[in-house]
N, C-alpha and C positions, 0 to 999 in steps of 0.2 A: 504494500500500500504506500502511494506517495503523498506523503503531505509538508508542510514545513518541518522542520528540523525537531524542534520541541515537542510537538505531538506526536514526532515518529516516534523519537525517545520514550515515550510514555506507552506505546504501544505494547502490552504484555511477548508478543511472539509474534513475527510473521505468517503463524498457523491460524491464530486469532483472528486475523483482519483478511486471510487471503479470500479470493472470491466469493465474496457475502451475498450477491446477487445470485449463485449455486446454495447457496444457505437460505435464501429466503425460498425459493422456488423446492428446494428440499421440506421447508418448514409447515407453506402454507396447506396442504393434506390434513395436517397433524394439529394445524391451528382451527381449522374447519370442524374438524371433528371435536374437539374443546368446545367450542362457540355454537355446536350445533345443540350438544350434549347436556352444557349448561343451561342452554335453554328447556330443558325436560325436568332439570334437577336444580335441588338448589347446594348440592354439593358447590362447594368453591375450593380452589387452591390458595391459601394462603398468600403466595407470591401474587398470584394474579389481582389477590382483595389487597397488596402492598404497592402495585403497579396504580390499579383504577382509586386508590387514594390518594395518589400522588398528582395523579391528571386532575383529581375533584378539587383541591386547592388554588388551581385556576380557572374554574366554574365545573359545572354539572356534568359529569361523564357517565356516558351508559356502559353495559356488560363490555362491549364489543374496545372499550379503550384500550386493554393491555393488550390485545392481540393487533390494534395499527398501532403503539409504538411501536413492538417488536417489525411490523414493515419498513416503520418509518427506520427507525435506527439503522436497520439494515441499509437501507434504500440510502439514508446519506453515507453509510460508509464504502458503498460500491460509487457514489459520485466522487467520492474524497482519492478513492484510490487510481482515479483516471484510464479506469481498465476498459476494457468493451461492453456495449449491452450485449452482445451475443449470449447466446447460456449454453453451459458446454453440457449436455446434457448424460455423457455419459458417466459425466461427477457426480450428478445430481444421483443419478443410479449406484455409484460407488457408494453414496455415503450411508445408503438404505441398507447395505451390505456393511459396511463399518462400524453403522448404529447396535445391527448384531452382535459383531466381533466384538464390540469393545464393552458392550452389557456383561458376556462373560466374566470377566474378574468381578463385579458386583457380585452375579449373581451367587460365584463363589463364596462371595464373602459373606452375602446372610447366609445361604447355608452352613460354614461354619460359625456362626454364631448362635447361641439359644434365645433367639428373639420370641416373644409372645407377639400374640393377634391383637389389633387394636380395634374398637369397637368403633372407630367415628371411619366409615368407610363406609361407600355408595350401596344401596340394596341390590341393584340387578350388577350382572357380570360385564355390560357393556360398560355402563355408570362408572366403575371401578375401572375399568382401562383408559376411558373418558379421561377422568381424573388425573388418572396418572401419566396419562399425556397432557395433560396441563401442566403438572406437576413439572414433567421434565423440559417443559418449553420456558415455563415463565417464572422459576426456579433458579436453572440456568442463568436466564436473562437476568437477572435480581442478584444472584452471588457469585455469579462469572465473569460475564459480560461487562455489566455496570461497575460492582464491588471490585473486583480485581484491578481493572482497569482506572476506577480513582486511584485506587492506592499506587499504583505504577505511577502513573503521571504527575501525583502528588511526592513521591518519593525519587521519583528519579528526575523529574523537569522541575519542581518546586523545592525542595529540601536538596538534592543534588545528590542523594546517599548511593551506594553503590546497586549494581543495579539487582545482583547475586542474590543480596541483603534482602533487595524490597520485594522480590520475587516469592524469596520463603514465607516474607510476613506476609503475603497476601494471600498466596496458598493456605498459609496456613488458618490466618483471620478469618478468610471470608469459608472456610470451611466449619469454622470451630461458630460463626453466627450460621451458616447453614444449617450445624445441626440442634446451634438452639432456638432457631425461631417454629419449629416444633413443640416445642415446649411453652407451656404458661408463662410470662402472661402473651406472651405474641400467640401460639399456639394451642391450642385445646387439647394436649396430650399433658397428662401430669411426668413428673421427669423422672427419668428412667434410666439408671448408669448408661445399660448395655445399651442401651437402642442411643444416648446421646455420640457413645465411642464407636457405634458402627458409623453413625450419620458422620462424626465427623470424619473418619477413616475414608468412606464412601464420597465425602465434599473434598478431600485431598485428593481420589483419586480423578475425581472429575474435573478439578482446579486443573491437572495435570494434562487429561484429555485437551480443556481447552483450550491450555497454553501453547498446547503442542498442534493439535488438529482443529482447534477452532470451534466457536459458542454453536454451527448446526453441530456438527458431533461430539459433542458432549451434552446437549441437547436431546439428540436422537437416542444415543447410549443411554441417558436416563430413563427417558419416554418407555425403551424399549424395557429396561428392565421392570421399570414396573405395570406394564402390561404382563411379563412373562409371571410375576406374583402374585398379578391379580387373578389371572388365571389359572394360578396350579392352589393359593391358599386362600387367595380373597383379602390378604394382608392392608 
């Protein structure tokens, strides 16, 4: 991505910001399906009620607001990076195939752990994938995308610190608020060691996904895993 000097600086990775115009095109399936879904239910994501509260501060936003920032954000960062509108579509396909691959370690990981079922979860099986495809879109967006991304730019263009340094603090930051905004009082889950240490375990690994391949696949990867939970335990 080419922008001036200081903004490039701040940029988490090159994996981050590469073709976000294949990241929105990858996205919008997954955002349809959230937006269509919510509409049946009043399940909400957490992130997505931390997105349309942030838009209501500068007047009255409906459901539909976290799903166009997520275009919008997109949409200027594919103007910022000066690339083509073409869409290379058979990324777009790759990454449907990557969102799998990279769910894997997740999935590993609750499996080894003794997680219990939590009770604030959708009644029908689609509700539940629904969900958790918002979860992994607008989640993402909120402790990736956004959160990682201040602290980079904040730490490496504003405070000047090394850049090694602000990388870990942000992995690590925006993983350790990932797994508490689950929790009370942001969250409707009362707190829980294990499930705090897998979220954050799981927000590092994701931190990681999208420092390296960027906010659709880490994205997608979430999306994907908890579809794959919803479906085998209803979790």
């Amino acid at each position: 991505m080419t922008r001036s000097q200081p903004l490039k600086s701040a940029s988490p990775s090159r994996g981050v910001l590469a073709r976000p115009l294949e990241a929105l095109v990858f996205l919008l399936p997954l955002i349809g399906v959230y937006e269509w879904a919510s509409m049946r239910s009043h399940d909400r994501v957490i992130a997505f009620d931390l997105l349309r509260g942030f838009v209501e501060l500068f007047g009255r936003a409906g459901s539909w607001a976290p799903g166009l920032i997520v275009v919008v954000i997109l949409l200027m960062m594919h103007v910022a990076s000066g690339e083509s509108w073409s869409i290379r579509w058979r990324r777009v396909c790759i990454m449907y195939v990557e969102a799998v691959v990279l769910s894997v370690p997740l999935l590993a990981l609750n499996w080894s752990m003794p997680l219990t079922a939590t009770s604030a979860v959708a009644p029908g099986l689609f509700d539940r994938m629904a969900v958790g495809i918002g979860a992994g879109i607008y989640e993402e967006m909120v402790f990736r995308l956004v959160l990682i991304s201040v602290i980079v730019m904040l730490g490496v263009d504003v405070l000047r610190m090394d850049r090694t340094v602000v990388a870990v603090v942000a992995v690590c930051g925006s993983s350790l608020a990932f797994a508490a905004h689950h929790h009370s009082p942001i969250g409707s889950e009362p707190f829980n060691v294990v499930r705090f240490a897998f979220r954050s375990v799981a927000g590092a690994y994701l931190a990681l996904v999208f420092w390296f391949r960027g906010y659709g696949s880490a994205a997608g990867a979430h999306a994907t895993y908890n579809v794959v939970i919803a479906a085998i335990s209803g979790r």
